[in-house]
C-alpha positions in Angstrom: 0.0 0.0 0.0 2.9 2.0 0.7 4.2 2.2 -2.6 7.9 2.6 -1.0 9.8 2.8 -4.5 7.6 5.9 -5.5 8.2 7.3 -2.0 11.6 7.0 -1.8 11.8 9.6 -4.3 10.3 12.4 -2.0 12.8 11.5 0.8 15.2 11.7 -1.9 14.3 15.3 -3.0 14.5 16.4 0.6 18.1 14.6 1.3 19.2 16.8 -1.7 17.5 19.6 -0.7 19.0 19.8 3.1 22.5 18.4 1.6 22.4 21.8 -0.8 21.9 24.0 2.3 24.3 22.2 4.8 27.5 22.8 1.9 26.6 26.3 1.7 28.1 27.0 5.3 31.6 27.4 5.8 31.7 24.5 8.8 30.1 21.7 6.7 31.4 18.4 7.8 31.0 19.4 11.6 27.4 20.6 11.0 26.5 17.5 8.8 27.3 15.3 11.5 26.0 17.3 14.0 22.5 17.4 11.9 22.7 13.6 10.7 20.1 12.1 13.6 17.7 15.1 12.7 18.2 14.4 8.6 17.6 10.4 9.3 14.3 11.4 11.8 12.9 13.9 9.5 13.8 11.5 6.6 12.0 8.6 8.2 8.9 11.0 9.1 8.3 11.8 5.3 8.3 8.4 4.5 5.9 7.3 6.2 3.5 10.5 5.9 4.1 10.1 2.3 3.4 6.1 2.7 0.2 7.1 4.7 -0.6 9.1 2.2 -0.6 6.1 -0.8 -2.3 4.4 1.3 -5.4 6.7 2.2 -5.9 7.2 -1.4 -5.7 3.1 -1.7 -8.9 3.2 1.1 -11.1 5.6 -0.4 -10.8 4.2 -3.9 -11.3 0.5 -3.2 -14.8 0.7 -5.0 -12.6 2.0 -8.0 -9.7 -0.1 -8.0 -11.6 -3.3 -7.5 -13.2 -2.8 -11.3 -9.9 -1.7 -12.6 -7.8 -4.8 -14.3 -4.5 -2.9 -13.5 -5.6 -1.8 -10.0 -7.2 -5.4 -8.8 -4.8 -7.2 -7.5 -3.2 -4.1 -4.2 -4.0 -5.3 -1.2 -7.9 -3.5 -0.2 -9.1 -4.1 -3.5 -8.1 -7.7 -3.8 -9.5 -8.3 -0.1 -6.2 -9.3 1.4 -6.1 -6.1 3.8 -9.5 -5.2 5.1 -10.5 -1.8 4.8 -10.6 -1.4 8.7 -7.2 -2.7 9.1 -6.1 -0.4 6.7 -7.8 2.6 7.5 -5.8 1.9 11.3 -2.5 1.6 9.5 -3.1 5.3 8.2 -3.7 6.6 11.2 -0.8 4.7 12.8 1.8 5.9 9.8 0.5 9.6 10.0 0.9 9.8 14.1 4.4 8.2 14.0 5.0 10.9 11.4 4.3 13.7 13.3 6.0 12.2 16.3 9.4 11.9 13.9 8.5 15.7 12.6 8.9 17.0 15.9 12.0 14.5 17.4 13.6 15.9 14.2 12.6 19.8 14.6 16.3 21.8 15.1 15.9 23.7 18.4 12.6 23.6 18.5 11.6 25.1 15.2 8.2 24.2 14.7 8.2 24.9 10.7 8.5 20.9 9.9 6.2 19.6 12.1 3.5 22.4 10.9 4.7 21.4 7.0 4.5 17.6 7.7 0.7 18.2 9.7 -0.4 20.1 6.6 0.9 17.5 3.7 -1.2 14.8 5.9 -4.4 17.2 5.7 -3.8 17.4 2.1 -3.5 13.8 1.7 -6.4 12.9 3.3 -8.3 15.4 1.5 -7.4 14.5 -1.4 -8.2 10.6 -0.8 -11.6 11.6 0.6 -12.5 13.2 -2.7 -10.7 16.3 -3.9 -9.3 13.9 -6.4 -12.2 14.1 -8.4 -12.6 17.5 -8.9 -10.9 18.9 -12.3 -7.0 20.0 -12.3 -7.2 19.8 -8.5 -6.5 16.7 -8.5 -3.4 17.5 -10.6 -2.3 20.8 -8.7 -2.5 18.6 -5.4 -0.2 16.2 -6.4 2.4 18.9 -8.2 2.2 20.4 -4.7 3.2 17.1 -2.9 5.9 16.5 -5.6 7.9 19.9 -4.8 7.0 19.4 -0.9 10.3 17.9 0.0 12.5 21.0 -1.0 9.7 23.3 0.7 10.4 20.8 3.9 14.4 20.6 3.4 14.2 24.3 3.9 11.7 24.6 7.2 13.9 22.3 9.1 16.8 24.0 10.1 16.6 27.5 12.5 18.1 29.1 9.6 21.0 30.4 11.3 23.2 32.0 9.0 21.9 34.6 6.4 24.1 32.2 3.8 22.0 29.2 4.5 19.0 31.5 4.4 19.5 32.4 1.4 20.2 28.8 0.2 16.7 27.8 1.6 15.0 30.8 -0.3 16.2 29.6 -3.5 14.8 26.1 -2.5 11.1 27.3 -2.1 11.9 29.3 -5.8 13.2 25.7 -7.1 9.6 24.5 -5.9 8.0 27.0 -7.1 9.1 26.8 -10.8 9.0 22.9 -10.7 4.9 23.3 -9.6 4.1 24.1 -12.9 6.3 21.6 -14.8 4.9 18.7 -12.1 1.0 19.8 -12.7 1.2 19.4 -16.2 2.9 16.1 -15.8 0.2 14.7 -14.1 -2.1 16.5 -16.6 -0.4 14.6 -19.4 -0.5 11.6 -17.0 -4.6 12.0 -16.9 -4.8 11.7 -20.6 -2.8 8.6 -20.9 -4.8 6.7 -18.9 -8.2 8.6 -20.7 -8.6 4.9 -22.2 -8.1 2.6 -19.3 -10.2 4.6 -16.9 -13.2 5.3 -19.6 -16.5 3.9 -17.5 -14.6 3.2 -14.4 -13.2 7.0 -13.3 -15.2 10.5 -14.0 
């Protein structure tokens, strides 16, 4: 339910993302180390908000999915996980989450936890029907693809005006990718016109 591969690739934007602003400071290798257990913790918490995430969407379209010939066979739609049992795993990812966001929070900087607490609102709306509605669907998930640099940049205290800097070129770096991932997923939508006709609106 998890989709971990796909996942993986949002904890890998926000490795790159907090690597870029830790070798913009003069005392790198001290504060990389110094900032490793918070990287790994924050790390760890997107992964499983991101995970709770797949796996919301996998609960509210198990009507969907179990008429879809690609879609039968994940683990609601096919009857292996109930949708009780997997409605409690959601709930269990998204708390561990928010318990990693603020473990990993530099001196008590309450940015993270606030961006990881608002991904998991947007998830969940989005599994409980905001992915129906035209292009919101598509700007949600261009959001959620660009998050991880907006996160790699609310972690730290921003303690140096160099590493500010650094972080405000991050949130531009997500804000010009937004665009690019929306009308991926737009172009996404009308590959799979044919494969959803009759079962999707």
């Amino acid at each position: 339910m998890m989709r971990p591969i796909t996942i993986i690739q949002a904890v890998g934007a926000f490795l790159v993302g907090r690597l870029v602003i830790l070798t913009s400071d003069a005392t790198t290798h001290s504060l990389t180390i110094q900032e490793l257990p918070s990287i790994i913790t924050a790390s760890l918490s997107i992964y499983l908000s991101y995970g709770a995430g797949m796996a919301m969407n996998d609960c509210a379209d198990v009507g969907i999915d179990s008429m879809h010939d690609e879609k039968q066979s994940r683990s609601i739609a096919s009857n292996t996980i109930s949708l009780r049992n997997a409605s409690l795993f959601c709930i269990f990812l998204s708390i561990l989450s928010m318990m990693l966001s603020f473990i990993a929070s530099c001196n008590r900087c309450l940015g993270f936890p606030v961006w990881t607490v608002v991904n998991l609102a947007v998830m969940a709306a989005y599994a409980l029907g905001l992915q129906r509605i035209f292009l919101v669907k598509n700007i949600i998930c261009g959001y959620l693809a660009v998050a991880p640099l907006i996160g790699a940049s609310l972690l730290g205290d921003g303690t140096s005006l160099l590493r500010r800097g650094v972080e405000d070129k991050l949130l531009k770096l997500a804000a010009i990718g937004f665009p690019l991932q929306v009308a991926r997923e737009i172009l996404k939508d009308i590959e799979d016109v044919e494969i959803d006709k009759g079962i999707k609106q």
